[in-house]
N, CA, C and O of each residue as an XYZ file, in Angstrom:
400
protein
N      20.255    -10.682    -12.587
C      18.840    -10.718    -12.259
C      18.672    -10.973    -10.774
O      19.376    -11.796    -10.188
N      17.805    -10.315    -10.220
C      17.709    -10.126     -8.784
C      16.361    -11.771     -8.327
O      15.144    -11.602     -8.411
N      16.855    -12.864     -7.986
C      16.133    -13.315     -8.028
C      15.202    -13.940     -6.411
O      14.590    -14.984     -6.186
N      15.538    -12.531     -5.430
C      14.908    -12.443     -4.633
C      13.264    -12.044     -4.179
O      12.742    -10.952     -4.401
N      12.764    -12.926     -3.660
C      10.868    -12.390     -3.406
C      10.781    -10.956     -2.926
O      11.433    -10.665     -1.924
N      10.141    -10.141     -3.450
C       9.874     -9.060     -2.588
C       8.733     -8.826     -2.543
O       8.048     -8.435     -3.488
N       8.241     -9.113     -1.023
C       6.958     -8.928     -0.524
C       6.473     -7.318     -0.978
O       7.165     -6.396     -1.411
N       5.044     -7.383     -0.701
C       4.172     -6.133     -0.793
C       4.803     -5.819      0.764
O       5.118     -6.495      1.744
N       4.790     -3.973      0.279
C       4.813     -3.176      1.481
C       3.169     -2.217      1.622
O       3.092     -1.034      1.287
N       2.466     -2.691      1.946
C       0.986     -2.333      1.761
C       1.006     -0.810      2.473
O       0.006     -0.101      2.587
N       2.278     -0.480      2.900
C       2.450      0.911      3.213
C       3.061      1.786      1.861
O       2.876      3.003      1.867
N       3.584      1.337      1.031
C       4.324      1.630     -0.048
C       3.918      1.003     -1.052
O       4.552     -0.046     -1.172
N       3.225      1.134     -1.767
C       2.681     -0.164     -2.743
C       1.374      0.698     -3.384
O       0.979      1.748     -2.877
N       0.705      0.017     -4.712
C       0.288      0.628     -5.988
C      -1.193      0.688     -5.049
O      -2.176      0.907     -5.756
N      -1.444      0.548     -3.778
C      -2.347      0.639     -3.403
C      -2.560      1.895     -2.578
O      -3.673      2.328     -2.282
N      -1.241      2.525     -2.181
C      -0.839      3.799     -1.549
C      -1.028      4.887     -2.858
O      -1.682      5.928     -2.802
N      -0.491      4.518     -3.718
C      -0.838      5.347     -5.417
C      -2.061      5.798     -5.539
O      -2.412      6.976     -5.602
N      -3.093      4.290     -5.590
C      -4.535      4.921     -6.236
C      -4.906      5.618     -4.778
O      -5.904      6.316     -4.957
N      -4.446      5.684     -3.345
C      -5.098      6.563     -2.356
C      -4.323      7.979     -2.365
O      -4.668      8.924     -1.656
N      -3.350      8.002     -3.163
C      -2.797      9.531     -3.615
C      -3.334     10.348     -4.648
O      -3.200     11.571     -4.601
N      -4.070      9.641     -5.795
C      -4.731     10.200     -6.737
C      -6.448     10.530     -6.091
O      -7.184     11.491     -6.314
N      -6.640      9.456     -5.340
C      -8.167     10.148     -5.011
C      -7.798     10.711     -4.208
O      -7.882     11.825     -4.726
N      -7.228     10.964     -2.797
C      -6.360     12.185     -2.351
C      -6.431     13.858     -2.973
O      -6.795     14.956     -2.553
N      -5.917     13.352     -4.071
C      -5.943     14.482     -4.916
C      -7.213     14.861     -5.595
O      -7.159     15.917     -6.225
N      -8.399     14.188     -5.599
C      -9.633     14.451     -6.078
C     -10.308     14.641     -4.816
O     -11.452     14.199     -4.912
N     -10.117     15.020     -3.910
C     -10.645     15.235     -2.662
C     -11.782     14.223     -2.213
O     -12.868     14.674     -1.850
N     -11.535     12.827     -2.237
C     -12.034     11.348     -2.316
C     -11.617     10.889     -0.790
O     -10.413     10.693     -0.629
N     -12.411     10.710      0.259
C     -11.909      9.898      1.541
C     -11.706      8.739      1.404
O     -12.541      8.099      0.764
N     -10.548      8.063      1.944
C      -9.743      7.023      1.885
C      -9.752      6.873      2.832
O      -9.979      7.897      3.477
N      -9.512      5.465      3.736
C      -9.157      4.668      4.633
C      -7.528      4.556      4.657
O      -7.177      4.308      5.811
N      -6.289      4.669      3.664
C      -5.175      4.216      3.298
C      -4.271      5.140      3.780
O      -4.883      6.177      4.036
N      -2.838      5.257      4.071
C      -2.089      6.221      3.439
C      -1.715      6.471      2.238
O      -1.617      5.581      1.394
N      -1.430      7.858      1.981
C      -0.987      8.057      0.046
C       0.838      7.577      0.159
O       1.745      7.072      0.821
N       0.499      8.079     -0.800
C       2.599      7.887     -1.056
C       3.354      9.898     -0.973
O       3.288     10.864     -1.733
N       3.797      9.713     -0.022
C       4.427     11.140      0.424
C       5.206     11.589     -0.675
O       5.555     12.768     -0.607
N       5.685     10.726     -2.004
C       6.440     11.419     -3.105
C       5.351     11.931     -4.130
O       5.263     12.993     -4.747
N       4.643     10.935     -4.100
C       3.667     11.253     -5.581
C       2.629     12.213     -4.801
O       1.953     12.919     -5.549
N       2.367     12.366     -3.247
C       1.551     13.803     -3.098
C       2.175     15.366     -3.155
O       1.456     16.362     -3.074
N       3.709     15.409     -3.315
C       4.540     16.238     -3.926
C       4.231     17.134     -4.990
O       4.018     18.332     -5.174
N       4.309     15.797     -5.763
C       4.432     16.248     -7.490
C       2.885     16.760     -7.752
O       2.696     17.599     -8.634
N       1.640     16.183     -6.881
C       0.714     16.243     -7.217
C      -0.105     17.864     -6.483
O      -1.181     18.336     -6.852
N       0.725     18.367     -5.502
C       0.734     19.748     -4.913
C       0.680     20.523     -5.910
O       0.164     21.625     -5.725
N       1.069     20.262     -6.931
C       1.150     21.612     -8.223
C       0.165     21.548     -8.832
O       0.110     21.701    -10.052
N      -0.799     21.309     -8.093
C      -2.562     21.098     -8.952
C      -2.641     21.322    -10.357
O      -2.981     22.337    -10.965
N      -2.190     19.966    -10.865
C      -2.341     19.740    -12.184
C      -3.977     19.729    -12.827
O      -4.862     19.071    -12.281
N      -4.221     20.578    -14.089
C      -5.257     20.384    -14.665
C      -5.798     18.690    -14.880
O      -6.950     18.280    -14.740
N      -4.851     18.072    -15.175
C      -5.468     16.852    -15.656
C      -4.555     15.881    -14.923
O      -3.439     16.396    -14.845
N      -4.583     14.847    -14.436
C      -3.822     13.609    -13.784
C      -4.003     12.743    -15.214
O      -5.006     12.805    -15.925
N      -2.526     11.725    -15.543
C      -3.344     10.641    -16.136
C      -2.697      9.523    -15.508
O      -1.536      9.875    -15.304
N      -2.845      8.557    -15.173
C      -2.800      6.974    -14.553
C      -2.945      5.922    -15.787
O      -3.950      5.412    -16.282
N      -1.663      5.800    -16.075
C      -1.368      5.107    -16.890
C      -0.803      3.749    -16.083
O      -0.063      3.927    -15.115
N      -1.210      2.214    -16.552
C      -0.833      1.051    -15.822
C       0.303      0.583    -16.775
O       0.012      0.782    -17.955
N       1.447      0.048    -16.588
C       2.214     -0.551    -17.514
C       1.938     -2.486    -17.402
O       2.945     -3.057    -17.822
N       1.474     -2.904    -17.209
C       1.001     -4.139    -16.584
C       2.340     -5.226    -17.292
O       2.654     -5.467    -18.457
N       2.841     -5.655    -16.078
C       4.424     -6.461    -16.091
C       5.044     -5.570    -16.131
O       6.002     -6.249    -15.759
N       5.541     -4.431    -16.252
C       6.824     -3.424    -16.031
C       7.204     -3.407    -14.760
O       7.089     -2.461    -13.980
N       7.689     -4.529    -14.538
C       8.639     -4.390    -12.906
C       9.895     -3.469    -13.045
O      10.409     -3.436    -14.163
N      10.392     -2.798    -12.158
C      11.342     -2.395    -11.998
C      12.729     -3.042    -12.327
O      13.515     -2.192    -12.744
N      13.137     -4.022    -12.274
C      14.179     -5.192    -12.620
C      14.023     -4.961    -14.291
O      14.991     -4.483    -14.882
N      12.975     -5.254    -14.937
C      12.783     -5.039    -16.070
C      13.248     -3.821    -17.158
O      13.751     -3.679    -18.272
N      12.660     -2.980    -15.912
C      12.856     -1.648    -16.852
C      14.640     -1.416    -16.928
O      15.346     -0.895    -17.791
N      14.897     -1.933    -15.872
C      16.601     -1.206    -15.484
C      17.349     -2.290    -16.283
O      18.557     -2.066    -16.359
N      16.753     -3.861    -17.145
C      17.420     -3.995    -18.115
C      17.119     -3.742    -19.143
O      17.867     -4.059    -20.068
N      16.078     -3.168    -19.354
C      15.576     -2.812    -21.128
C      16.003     -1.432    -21.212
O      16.300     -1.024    -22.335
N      16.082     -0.687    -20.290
C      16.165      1.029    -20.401
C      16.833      1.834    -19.396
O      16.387      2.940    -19.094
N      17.764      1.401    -18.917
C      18.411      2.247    -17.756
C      18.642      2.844    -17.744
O      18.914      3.093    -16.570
N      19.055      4.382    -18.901
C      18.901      5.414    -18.990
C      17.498      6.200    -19.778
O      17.441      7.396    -20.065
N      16.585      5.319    -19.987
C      15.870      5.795    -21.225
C      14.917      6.567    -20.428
O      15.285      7.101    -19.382
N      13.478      6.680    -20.939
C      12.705      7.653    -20.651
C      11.798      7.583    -19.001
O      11.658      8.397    -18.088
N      11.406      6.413    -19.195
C      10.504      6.311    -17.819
C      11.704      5.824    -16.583
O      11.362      5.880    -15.402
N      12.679      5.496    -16.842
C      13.806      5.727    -15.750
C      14.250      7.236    -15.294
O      14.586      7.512    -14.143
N      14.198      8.186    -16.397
C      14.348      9.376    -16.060
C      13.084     10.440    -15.597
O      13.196     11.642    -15.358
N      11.827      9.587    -15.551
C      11.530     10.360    -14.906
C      11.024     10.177    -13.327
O      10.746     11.004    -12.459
N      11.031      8.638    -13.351
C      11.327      7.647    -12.066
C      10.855      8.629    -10.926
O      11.462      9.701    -10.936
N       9.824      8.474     -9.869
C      10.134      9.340     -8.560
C      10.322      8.397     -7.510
O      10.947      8.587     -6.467
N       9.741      7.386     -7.865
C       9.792      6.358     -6.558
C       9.445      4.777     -7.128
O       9.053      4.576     -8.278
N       9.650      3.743     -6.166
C       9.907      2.706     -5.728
C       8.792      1.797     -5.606
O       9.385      1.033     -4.844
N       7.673      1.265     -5.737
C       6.701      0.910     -4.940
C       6.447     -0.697     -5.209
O       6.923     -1.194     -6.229
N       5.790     -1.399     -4.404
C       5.591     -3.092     -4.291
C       3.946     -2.966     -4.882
O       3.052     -2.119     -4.889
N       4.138     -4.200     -5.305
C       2.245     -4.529     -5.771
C       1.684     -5.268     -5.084
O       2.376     -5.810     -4.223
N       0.486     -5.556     -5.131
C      -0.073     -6.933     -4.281
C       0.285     -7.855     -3.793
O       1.474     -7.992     -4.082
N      -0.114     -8.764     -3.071
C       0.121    -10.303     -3.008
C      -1.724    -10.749     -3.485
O      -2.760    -10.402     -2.920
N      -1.487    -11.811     -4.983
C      -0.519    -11.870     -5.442
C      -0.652    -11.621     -6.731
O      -1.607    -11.801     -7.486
N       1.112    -10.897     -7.024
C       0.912     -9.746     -8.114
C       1.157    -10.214     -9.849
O       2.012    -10.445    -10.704
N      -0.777    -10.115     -9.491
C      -1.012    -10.531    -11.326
C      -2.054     -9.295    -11.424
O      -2.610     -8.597    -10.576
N      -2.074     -9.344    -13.088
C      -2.954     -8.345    -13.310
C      -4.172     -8.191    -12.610
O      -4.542     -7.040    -12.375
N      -5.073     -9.436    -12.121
C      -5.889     -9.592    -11.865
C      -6.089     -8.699    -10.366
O      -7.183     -8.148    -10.241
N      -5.148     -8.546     -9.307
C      -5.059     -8.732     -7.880
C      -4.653     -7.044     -8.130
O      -5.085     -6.069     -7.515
N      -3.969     -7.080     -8.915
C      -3.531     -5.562     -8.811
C      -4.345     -4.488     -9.865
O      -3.947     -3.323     -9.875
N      -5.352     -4.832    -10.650
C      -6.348     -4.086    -11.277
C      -7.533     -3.833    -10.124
O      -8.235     -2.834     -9.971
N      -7.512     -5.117     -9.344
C      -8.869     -5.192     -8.577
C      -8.215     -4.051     -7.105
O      -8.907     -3.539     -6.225
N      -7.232     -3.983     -7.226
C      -6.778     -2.982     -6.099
C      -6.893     -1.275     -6.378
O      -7.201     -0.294     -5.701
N      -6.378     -1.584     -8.036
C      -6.813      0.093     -8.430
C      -8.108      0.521     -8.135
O      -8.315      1.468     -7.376
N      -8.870     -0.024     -8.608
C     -10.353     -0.023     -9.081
C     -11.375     -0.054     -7.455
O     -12.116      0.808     -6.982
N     -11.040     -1.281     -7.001
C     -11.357     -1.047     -5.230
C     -11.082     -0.044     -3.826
O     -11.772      0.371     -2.895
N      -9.696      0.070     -4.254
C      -8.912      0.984     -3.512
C      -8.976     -0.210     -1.945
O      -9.580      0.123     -0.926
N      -8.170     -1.677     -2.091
C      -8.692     -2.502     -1.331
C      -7.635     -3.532     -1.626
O      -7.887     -3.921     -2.766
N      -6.616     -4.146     -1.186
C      -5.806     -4.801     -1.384
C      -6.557     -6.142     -1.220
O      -7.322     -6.467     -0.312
N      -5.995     -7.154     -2.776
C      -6.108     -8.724     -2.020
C      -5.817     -9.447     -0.916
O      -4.863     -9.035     -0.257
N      -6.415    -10.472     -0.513
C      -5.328    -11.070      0.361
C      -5.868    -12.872      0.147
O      -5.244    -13.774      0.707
């Protein structure tokens, strides 16, 4: 178990996500998006869905499922809020506005 802090990268982080999906709804943002998930999202999908796993850290998943499904389809990496509870990181989706 990795039992090191890892700060938010507010350049990389679930707050760069929700400015890639409105990105993709042609929505002006203040943020940068995330350069992987505006990739996948170039293939102008009929429908987006934004699904939250709320507690699925990465550490987690790679001991419950390290080969299983949402590891395989994995594109990237990203940090959550400070500080990261449901609360701080719902109010970031929804705002498009990091706590502090």
């Amino acid at each position: 178990m990795n039992k090191n802090i890892i700060l938010p990268d507010y350049n990389h982080s679930i707050l760069n996500l929700i400015t890639s999906v409105l990105k993709y709804y042609n929505v002006e943002t203040n943020h940068t998006t995330l350069e992987t998930l505006n990739k996948h999202l170039d293939k102008k999908y009929r429908n987006v869905i934004f699904l939250v796993l709320d507690g699925m850290g990465e550490h987690i998943l790679n001991n419950i499922s390290p080969d299983g499904f949402f590891n395989s389809k994995k594109i990237d990496c990203i940090t959550s809020v400070y500080p990261s509870t449901t609360t701080a990181a719902l109010t970031t989706y929804y705002s498009r506005k990091a706590t502090l």
